[in-house]
N, C-alpha and C positions, 0 to 999 in steps of 0.2 A: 618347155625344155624337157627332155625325155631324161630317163632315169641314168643311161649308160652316158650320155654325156657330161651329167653330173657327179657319176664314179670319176670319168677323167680326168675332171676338174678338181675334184679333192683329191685326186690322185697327185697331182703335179703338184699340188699346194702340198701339200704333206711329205711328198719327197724334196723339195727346196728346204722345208723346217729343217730336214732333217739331214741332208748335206749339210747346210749350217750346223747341223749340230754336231756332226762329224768331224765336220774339220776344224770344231773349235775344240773338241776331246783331243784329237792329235795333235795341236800345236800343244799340248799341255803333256807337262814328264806324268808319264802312269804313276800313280802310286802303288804301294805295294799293297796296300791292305783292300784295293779293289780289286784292281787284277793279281794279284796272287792272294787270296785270302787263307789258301791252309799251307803257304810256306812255310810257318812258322810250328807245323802240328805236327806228328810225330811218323808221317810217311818218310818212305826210306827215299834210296837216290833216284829214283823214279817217280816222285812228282812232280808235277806241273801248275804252277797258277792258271788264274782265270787270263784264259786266252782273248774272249770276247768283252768289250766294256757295254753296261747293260745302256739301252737308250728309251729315253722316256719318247711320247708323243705331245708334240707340240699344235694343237689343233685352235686358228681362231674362233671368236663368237659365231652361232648361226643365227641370222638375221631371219626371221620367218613374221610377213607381214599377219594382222591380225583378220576377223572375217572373212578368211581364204574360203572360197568357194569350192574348192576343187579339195576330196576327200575320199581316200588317204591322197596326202602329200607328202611325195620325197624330200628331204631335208637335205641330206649326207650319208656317206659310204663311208665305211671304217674300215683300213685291212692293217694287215700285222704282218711286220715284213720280215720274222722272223722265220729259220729252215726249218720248215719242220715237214714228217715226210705225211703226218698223219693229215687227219679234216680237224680245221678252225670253227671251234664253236663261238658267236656273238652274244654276248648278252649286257641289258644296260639297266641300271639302278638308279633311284632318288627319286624325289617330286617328280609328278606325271607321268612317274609309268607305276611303280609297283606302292611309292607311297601319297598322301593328299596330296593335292587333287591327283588321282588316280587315272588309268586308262586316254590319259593326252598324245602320250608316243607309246611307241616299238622299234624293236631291230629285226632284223630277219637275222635270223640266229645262221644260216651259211653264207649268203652275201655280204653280210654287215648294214644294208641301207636304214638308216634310221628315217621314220615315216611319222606325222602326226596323225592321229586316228578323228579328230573333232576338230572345229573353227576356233580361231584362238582369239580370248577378250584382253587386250593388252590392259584396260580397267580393273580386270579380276587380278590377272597374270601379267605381270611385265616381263619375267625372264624365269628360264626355269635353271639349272644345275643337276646332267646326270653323271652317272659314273659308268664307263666302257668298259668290258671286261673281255678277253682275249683269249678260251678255254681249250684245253684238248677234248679227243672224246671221250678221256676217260675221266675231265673234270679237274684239271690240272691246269692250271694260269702259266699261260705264255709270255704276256705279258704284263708288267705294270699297269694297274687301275687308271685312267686317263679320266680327267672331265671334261666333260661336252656342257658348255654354257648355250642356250638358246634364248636366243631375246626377241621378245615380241615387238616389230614396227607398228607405231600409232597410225591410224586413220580417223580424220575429223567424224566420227561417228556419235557424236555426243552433241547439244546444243548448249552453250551458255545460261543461265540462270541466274537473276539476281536474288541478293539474299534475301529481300523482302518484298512483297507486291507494291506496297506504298511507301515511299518517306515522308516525313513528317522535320520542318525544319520552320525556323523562323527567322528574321532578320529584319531592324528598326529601320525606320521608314528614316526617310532623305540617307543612305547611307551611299557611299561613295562606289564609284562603278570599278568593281576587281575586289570587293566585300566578300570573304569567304561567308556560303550561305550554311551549308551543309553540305555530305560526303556521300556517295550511293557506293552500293558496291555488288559483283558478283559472281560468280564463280564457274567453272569450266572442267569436266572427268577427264579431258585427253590430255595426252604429255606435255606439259606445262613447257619444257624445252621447246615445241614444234610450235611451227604456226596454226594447228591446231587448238589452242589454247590460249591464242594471241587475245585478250579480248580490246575492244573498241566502242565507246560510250559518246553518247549523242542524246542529242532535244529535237522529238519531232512534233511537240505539239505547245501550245501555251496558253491557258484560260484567266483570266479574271475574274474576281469577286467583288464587287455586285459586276454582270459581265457588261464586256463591251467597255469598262473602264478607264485601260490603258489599252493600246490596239500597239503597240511598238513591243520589240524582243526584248525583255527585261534581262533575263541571264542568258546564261553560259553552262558550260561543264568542261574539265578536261576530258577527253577522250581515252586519256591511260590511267589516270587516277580517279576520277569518274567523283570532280570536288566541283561542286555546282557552285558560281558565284555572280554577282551583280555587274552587266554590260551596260547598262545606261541607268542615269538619275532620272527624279520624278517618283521616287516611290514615297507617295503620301496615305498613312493611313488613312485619313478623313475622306478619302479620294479613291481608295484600291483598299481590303483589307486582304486579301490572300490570292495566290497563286495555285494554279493545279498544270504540273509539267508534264507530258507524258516523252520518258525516257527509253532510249533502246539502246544495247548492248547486242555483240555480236565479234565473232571469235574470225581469226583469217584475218586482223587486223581491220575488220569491220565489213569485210567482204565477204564471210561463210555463213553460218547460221547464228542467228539471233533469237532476243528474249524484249518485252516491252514491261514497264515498269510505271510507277507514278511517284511522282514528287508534290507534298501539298506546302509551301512555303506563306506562311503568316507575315504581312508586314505588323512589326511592335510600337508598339505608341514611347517616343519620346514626350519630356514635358516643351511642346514648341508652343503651346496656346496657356494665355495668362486668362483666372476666372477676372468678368466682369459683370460687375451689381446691374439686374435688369429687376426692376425701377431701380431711380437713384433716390428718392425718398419715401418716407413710408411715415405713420404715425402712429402713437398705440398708448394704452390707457395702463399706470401702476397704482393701485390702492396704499396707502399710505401705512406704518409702522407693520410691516410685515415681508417677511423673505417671501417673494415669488421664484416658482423654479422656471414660470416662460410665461413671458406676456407680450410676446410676437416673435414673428419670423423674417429675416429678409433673403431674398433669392439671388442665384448668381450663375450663370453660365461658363462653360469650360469644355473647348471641343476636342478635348482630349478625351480619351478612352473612359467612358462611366465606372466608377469600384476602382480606376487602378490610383496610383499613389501621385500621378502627374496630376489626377484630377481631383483627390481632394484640397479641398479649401479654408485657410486659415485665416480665422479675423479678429481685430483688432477695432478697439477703441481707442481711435486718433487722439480728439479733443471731448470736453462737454462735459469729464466723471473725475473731478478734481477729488472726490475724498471716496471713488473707488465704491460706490452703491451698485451701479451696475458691470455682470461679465456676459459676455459672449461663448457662445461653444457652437460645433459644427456637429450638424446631425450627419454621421457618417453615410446612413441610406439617402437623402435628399439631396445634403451636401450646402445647406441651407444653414443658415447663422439664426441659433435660438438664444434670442435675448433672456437676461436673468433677472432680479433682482438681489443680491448678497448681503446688503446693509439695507433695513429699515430707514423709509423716505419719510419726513414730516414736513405734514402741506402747509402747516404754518410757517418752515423755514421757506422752503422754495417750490411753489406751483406747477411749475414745468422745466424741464429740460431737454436741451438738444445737443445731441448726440455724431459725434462724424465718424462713421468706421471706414479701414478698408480691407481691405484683403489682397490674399496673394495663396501660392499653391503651399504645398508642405514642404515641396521641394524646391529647389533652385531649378531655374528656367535653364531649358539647355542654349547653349550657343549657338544654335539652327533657328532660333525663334525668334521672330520679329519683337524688339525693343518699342514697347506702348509702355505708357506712362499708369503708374497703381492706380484700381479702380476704387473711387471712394462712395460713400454716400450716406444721406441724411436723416437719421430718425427722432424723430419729436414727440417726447414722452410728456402725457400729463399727469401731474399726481392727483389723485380723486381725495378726496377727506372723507372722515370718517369718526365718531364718536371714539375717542380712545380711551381706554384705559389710563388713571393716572398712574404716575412713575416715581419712584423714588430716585433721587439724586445722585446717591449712589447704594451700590447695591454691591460686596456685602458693608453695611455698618460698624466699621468697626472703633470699640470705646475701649481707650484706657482709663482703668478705675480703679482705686485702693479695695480691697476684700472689703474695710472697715468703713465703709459711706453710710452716711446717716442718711436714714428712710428720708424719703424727698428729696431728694437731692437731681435735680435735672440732668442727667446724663446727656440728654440729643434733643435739636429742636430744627425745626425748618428741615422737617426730611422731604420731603414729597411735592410734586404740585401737578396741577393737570393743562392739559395746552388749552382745553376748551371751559375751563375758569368753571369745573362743575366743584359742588358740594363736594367735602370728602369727611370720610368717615374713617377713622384709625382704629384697630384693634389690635391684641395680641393674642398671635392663633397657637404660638408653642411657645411655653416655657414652665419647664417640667418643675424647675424648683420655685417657680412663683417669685419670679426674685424683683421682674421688673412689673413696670405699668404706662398704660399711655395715651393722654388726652384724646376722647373721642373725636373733638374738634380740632382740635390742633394741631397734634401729634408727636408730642412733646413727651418723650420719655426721661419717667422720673425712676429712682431705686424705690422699692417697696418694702425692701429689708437688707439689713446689712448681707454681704456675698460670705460664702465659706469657700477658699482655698481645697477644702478638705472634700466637698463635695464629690461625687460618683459622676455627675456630671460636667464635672471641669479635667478635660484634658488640654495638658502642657498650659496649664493654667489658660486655658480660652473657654467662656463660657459660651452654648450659642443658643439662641433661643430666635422664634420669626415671628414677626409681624406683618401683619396685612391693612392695605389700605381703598377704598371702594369708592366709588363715585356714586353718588345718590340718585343725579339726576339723571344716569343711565341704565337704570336696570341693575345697578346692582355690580358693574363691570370692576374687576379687582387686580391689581398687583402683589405681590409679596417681596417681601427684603428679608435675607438674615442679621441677624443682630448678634456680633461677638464682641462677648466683655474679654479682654485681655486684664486677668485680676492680678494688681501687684500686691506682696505679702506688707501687711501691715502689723506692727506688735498687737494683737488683740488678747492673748493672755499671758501673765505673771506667771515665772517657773516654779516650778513644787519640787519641794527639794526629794530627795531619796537619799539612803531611809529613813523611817521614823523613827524608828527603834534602832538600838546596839546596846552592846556589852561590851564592858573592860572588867581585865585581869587586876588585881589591885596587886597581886601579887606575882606581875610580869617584872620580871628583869629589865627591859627597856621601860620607858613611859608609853600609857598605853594610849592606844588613839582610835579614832573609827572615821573610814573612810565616807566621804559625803560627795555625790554628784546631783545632778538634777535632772527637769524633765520638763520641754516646753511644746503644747502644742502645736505655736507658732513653727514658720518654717526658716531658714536661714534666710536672710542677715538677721533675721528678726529674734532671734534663740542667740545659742551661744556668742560669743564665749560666757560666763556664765561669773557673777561677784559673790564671794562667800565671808561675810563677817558678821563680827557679832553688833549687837545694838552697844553704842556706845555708854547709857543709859544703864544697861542691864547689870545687876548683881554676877551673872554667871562670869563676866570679864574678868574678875576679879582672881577665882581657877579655873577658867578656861582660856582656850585660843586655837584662832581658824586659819591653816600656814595653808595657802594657795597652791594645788601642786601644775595643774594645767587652766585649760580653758576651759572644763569641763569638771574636774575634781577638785577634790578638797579634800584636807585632812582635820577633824575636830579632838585636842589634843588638850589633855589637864596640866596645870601648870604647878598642883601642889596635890601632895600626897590626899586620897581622898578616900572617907570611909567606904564601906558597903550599904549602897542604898540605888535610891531611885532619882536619877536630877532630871529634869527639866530643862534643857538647854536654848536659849530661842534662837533662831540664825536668820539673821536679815540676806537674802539670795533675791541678786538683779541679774539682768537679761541686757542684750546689746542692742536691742532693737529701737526705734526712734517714732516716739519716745521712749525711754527707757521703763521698764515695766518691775518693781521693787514687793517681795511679800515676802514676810513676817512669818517663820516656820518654827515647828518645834519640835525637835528632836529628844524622844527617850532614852539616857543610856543609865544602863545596870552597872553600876559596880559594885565586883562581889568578887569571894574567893574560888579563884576555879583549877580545875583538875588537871590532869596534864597532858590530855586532849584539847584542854583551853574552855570547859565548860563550869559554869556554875555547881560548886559544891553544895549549895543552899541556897532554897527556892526561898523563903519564908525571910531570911538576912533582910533585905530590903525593909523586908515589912515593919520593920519592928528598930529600921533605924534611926539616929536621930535627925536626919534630914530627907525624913519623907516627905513627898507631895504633897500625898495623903492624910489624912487626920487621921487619928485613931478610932473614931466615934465611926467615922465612915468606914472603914476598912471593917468592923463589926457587923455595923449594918449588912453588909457585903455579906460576909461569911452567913450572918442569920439567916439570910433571904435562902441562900446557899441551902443549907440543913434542914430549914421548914420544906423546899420543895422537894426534897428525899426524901423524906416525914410524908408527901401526901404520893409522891411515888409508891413508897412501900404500902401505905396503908390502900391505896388500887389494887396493887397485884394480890396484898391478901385478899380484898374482898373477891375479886374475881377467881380465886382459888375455892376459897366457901364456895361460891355459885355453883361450881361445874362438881363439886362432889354430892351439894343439894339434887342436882339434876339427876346425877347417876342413882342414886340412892332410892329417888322416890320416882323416879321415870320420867316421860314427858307430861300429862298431863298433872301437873303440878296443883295440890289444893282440891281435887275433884275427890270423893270418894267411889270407891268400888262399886255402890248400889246406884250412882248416880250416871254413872257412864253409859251414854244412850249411842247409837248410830247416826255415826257423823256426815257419813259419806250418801249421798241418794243419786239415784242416775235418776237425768233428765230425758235421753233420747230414747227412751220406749214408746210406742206408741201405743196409743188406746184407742178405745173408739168414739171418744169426744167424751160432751157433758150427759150423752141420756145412754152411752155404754154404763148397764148395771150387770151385766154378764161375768163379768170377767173378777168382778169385787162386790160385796154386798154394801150397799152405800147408806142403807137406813140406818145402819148401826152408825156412821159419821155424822148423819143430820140431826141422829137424837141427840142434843147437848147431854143429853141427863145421864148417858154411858160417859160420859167425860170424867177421869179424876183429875185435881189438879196435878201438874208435872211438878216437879224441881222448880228452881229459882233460875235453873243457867240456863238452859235451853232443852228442845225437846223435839222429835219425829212424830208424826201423825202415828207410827207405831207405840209407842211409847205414853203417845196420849191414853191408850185404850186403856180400861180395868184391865188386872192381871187376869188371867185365864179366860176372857174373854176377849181374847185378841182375834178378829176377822179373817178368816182363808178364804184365798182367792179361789175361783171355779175353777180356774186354768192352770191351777199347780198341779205338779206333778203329786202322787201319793207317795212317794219316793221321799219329797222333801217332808221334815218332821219341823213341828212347830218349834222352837228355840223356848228356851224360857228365858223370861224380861228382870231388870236387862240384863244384855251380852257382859258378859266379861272383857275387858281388856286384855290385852295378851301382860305377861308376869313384867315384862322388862323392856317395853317400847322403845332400846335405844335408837332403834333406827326408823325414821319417821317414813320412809318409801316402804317399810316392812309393816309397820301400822296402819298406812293406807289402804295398802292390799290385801291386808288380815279383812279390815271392817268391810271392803270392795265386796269381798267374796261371801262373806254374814251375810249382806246387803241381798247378795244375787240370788242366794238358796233359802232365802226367810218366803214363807208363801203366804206368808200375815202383811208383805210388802201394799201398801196400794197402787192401783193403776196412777203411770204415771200423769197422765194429764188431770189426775187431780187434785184440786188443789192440797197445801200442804201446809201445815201449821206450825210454827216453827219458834211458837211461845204463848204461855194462855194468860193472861191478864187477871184472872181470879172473877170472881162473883161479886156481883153487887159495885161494879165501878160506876163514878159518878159522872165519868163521859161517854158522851154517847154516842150511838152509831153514824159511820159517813152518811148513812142516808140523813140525818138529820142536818146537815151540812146544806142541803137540797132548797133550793125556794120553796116557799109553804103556796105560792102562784102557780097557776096551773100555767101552762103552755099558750092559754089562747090571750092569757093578760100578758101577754109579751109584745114588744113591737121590734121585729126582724124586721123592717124595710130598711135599716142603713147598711146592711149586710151589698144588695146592689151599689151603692156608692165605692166598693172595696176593692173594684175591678174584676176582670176577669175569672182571678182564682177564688171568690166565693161567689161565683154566679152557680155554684153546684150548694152551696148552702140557703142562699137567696133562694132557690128555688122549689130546696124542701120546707124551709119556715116562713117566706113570705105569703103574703095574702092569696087567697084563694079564689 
């Protein structure tokens, strides 16, 4: 269609709008405020309203198909039919022309035709909105801004698309034909409104797993909602496990372009197959008095799916396990029933037994599965025997027994026995407090001493202590038992009264009294409440007496005015325990005059009253013994006071005189040059006895031996050191004995009359003419060869180094 014929065409459209529009302004009264707008302003009698009423453009949608080949394309013409004598300038504004997307249209700014410049993507752009502008030349709007809508027409240019290559769906086998399986779906870019976008879903293909399984059309699909579902029965997992669909979709209601797809559809295991025991009997071997965790297996088939929940297997023991020795469990990877043992079998009760199990699934069978009857079957256990251990009877032992049992006393007998009638041998392997004992043969436990309540070892009064018992003729093979005393409180001691002592006022305003309770190491019932009176017998009754105030107290109260002294009161106090337990107590009390803080005014009143305890003769004694040992107190501290001012006085070496004082201190660690170094000391002056004077009586140094002025200097002194003269002096006042050490240390070090150390050293001289005689005389007067060394080898080993210097030759 050429361009001029498409002005005419809008031409004619545009002028109908607009007659409409005209003649629907004239059937309507003007108002004043359009056509007259400055009536009301301050022009004199020559003004005039608006003559002309203004008129908009009424222009429909422009349809412009998309992928137009043909560029530029005319669209539409726009004119403006307003007088005017000047040139109409066109210009158009909004999306595709001056704003994004940019350069799509034009107008010819003298014609008005609006033209697309590019092919249009109804996908990108479905409609555009511009705005027509109507200008003079000098840039002045003729008319009102009109918009131009252009809407792009779809063309099937796009193909269909599912949303995913593969689905992925399942559905349980035997399920009924119209079984929704799973949903495909997928999508289309053109106008969803057109039949461009129609889409249409179908099955063009169908596979099997394991193939060639099923050969018949199992589903369906809707073609609009594209919901895949089951056309005929027969879907056995055991038989089919999955499906592969291939799917196509396709737009134009299945007639334009299409997409292919895949569907994998899973048949799901219902529970239709019940397990069945394959063997129906089995046989197996349990060792006697011992839990086993598995001492066989039995097997069972289920053609239900392997791991899933239809095919695990639950079993039971029917008949054959009346007190419950043996359970069953399923080994979840096998699916296989592993026998247990749970209770200890003894082969001397029962040899063998048979056993009937059955089974069934975990789950309830579904309602598609054929009704066969529970699979059951036979296992025949035999017990093995075996040397046992014997057993006590029962195990733990427990004895009620009074605290207070007399040693020997049989507590327990006939504990133990063995099923194979071996020796036994009883022992007790703990019992801390030694309490009990028990017949090695027998086993017959006796008390070994009475029990203590009180013991560290008895809680909540249970004592417990173990015993063992061995089988001889096995090796040695042992049991053990605990053994708990349950100890009931028995009266075993008489209460002691408290106090022993008290005081009364003689000169109290009330009568005076002293409070009395007791003290039982027993425990209750065996203690309190507690009896407090006097001996019937007793003189004290006579002014005394015992007013009961509870269970536990008592008050001891005088009955007649009573001097200051000392009484002796006896108090008979029993216990409630069974038997009752009675002891004879005696109580001190003082009465005297006391002050008024309530204390005795005079210590000495008693002593001297006429109803003392005491005798007189003894109360002396008392005081003497008292005075003599002050008497040998004082006479210590004086003597030890003399001592330490003797000390100060005359120093520490006490008794020794000034000329006698020789050098106490000698070092040992010098070395020398043995016994034939004469270097270093002249040695002939030590050998001659005849330079010898006698020393002193107390002791003496090899220096000190020497005549005076002829004392020996060593080679090896210094000329520095000067000879001392003999002997040294003691320092004036020795109090400090580490100060006297190190006085003589230092004499010692710088005396050059010292001799080498390694020789010998004479350290007291005996005098002349002594009537004993030398060690060598000590010596056999036998020479070496009249000796007989051969017993020295009988000696062993360590004098075969003496055998070998003195035996024969």
């Amino acid at each position: 269609m050429v361009p001029g014929t498409l002005a005419v065409l809008w031409m004619l459209v545009a002028t109908v709008f607009q007659v409409g529009c005209i003649t629907e302004l004239e059937e309507q009264e003007p108002s004043p405020n359009v056509l007259y707008p400055w009536r009301g302003g301050s022009g004199g009698e020559g003004s005039v309203g608006l003559s002309r009423v203004k008129r908009d453009w009424i222009i429909p949608p422009i349809r412009v198909s998309e992928n137009s080949k043909q560029s530029p394309e005319y669209l539409v013409q726009i004119k403006s039919d307003k007088v005017f004598v000047g040139e109409v300038i066109y210009k158009l504004e909004g999306p595709g022309v001056d704003q994004d997307p940019k350069d799509y249209f034009e107008v010819d700014d003298r014609t008005g035709w609006i033209k697309s410049k590019m092919p249009l993507d109804r996908e990108k752009y479905s409609s555009f909105k511009l705005k027509a502008f109507a200008l003079s030349s000098s840039g002045e709007r003729l008319e009102t801004p009109s918009t131009i809508e252009i809407v792009v027409l779809d063309q099937n240019d796009n193909r269909p698309n599912f949303t995913q290559p593969e689905f992925v769906g399942s559905v349980p086998e035997f399920s009924i034909p119209g079984t929704s399986v799973m949903n495909v779906s997928a999508t289309d870019a053109d106008d969803p409104e057109t039949e461009n976008a129609m889409l249409s879903y179908s099955i063009i293909g169908q596979e099997s797993f394991p193939p060639f399984s099923i050969n018949k059309t199992m589903f369906g699909i809707n073609n609009e909602t594209g919901v895949i579902y089951t056309r005929d029965v027969g879907l056995d997992r055991e038989v089919v496990e999955s499906f592969r669909l291939m799917l196509q979709v396709a737009d134009m209601s299945g007639e334009g372009l299409s997409d292919i797809a895949y569907a994998i559809i899973n048949i799901t295991d219902i529970n239709n197959n019940a397990p069945q025991f394959s063997p129906l009997s089995y046989s197996m071997t349990a060792v006697e008095n011992r839990e086993i965790d598995e001492i066989g297996r039995v097997n069972v088939t289920d053609k239900d799916e392997p791991g899933s929940e239809n095919w695990g297997a639950k079993y039971t023991i029917a008949k054959g396990d009346p007190y419950g020795h043996f359970a069953i469990r399923t080994d979840p990877d096998s699916n296989q029933g592993i026998i247990s043992v749970v209770k200890p079998l003894d082969y001397e009760s029962q040899k063998e037994y048979q056993l009937v199990l059955t089974v069934e699934n975990k789950i309830p069978l579904s309602s598609k599965a054929t009704q066969e009857p529970v699979s059951t079957a036979t296992v025949t256990i035999m017990v093995a025997n075996e040397n046992e251990a014997p057993r006590f009877k029962v195990d733990p032992i427990k004895l009620d027994v009074p605290e207070s049992v007399d040693p020997g006393t049989v507590l327990a007998q006939d504990i133990a026995d063995d099923a194979d009638n071996a020796k036994l041998r009883f022992e007790v392997e703990h019992d801390p407090e030694r309490w009990i004992a028990i017949n090695p043969q027998t086993g017959k436990i006796t008390a070994r001493k009475k029990f203590s309540l009180r013991s560290p070892h008895v809680k909540n009064n249970i004592y417990t202590a173990r015993i063992k018992v061995s089988d001889m003729d096995a090796g040695g093979i042992s049991s053990t038992a605990t053994v708990e005393l349950k100890l009931r409180e028995t009266n075993d001691f008489a209460p002691q009264l408290v106090p022993v002592t008290g005081t009364m006022c003689r000169d109290a305003e009330e009568p005076p009294v002293l409070v009395l309770t007791a003290v039982d190491e027993d425990l209750p019932p065996q203690a309190a409440p507690f009896l407090f009176r006097l001996p019937s017998n007793s003189p004290a009754a006579l002014n005394w007496t015992i007013i009961q105030m509870n269970e536990t107290h008592a008050v001891l109260q005088s009955l007649t005015e009573l001097e200051s002294g000392l009484y002796f009161i006896p108090v008979l106090l029993s216990d409630s325990g069974t038997p009752t337990l009675s002891a004879l107590n005696y109580v001190n009390v003082t009465v005297c005059e006391c002050s008024i803080v309530g204390h005795c005014k005079a210590v000495a009143a008693p002593l001297f009253a006429s109803r003392v305890g005491l005798s007189l003769a003894a109360l002396l004694v008392i005081i003497g013994s008292i005075l003599l040992f002050l008497l040998l107190l004082l006479l210590v501290v004086a003597v030890g006071n003399c001592r330490r001012h003797a000390v100060k006085k005359t120093g520490l070496l006490v008794g020794v005189s000034d000329d006698d004082v020789r050098d106490n201190v000698l070092n040992y660690d010098e070395q020398g040059g043995g016994e034939e170094d004469e270097n270093a000391y002249n040695m002939e002056q030590l050998r001659n006895p005849n330079q010898f004077i006698p020393p002193p009586a107390s002791f003496s140094s090899p220096v000190s031996a020497l005549p005076k002025g002829k004392q020996p200097r060593r080679k090896d002194a210094p000329q520095s050191f000067q000879t001392p003269s003999y002997p040294r002096k003691p320092p004036a006042d020795p109090t400090d004995i580490q100060d006297f050490i190190n006085d003589g240390l230092k004499a010692a070090d710088n005396d050059p009359n010292v001799p080498p150390y390694d020789t010998a050293l004479i350290y007291d001289y005996e005098g002349d003419g002594s009537l004993a005689g030398t060690l060598s005389s000590i010596a056999s007067r036998s020479s070496d060869d009249d000796q007989d060394y051969d017993y020295l080898s009988d000696w062993g080993p360590r004098f075969r180094k003496l055998a070998d210097l003195y035996g024969p030759r």
